[in-house]
C-alpha positions in Angstrom: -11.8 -13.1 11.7 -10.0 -9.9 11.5 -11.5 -6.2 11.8 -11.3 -4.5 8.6 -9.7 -1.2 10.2 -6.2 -1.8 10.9 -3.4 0.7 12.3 -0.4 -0.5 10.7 0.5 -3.3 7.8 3.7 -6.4 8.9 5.4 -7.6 6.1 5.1 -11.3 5.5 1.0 -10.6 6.4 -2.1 -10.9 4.8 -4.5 -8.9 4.1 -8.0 -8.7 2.3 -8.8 -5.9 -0.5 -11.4 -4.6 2.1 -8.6 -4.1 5.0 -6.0 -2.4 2.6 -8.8 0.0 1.4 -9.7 1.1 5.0 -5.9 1.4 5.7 -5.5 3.4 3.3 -8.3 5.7 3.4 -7.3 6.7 7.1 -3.5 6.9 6.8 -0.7 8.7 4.5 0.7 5.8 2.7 1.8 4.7 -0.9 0.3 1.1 -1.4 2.0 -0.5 -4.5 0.3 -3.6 -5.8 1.2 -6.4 -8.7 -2.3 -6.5 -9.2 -2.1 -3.3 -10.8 -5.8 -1.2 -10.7 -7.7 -4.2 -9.8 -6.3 -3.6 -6.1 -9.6 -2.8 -5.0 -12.4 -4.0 -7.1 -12.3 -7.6 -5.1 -13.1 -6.5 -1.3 -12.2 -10.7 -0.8 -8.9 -10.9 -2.6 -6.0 -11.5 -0.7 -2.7 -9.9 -0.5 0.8 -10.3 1.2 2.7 -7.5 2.5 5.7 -8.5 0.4 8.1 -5.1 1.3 8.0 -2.2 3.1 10.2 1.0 3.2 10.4 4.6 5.1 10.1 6.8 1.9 11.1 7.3 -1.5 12.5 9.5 -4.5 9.5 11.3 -6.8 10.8 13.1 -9.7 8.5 16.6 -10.2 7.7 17.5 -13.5 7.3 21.1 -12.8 10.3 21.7 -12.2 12.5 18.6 -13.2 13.8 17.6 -9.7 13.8 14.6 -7.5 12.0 14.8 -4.1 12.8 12.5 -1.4 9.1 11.5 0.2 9.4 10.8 4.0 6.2 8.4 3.4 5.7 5.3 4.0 5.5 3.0 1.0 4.3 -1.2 0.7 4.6 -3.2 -2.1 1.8 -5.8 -2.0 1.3 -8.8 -4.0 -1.8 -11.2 -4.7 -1.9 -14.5 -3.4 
């Protein structure tokens, strides 16, 4: 079995609820999930690291503009 703190998330990979929430508590990520807020409340549940990209666009509604976020950003799906 797997230690729960992991460094870095492969696409094609899973993962359990429990790992995803240490990864993301200890590194500057956006985790996007199908499961929508329920991500977390099964520390069991499995996911797949479905796609991964190098950052993305936020629009600001302060000030109406779009930010490009140099953050790393996975889109994770329940299996």
């Amino acid at each position: 079995m797997r230690q729960h703190r992991i460094n870095t998330l492969k696409q094609g990979e899973h993962y359990s609820a429990k790992e995803l929430d240490s990864f993301v508590s200890t590194t500057d990520v956006v985790l996007l999930s199908s499961n929508a807020s329920q991500l977390f409340s099964d520390p069991e549940r499995e996911y797949k690291v479905v796609h991964e990209v190098e950052g993305f666009f936020e629009h600001s509604s302060d000030d109406g503009e779009k930010y490009f976020r140099d953050k790393r950003a996975y889109v994770v799906e329940k299996v």
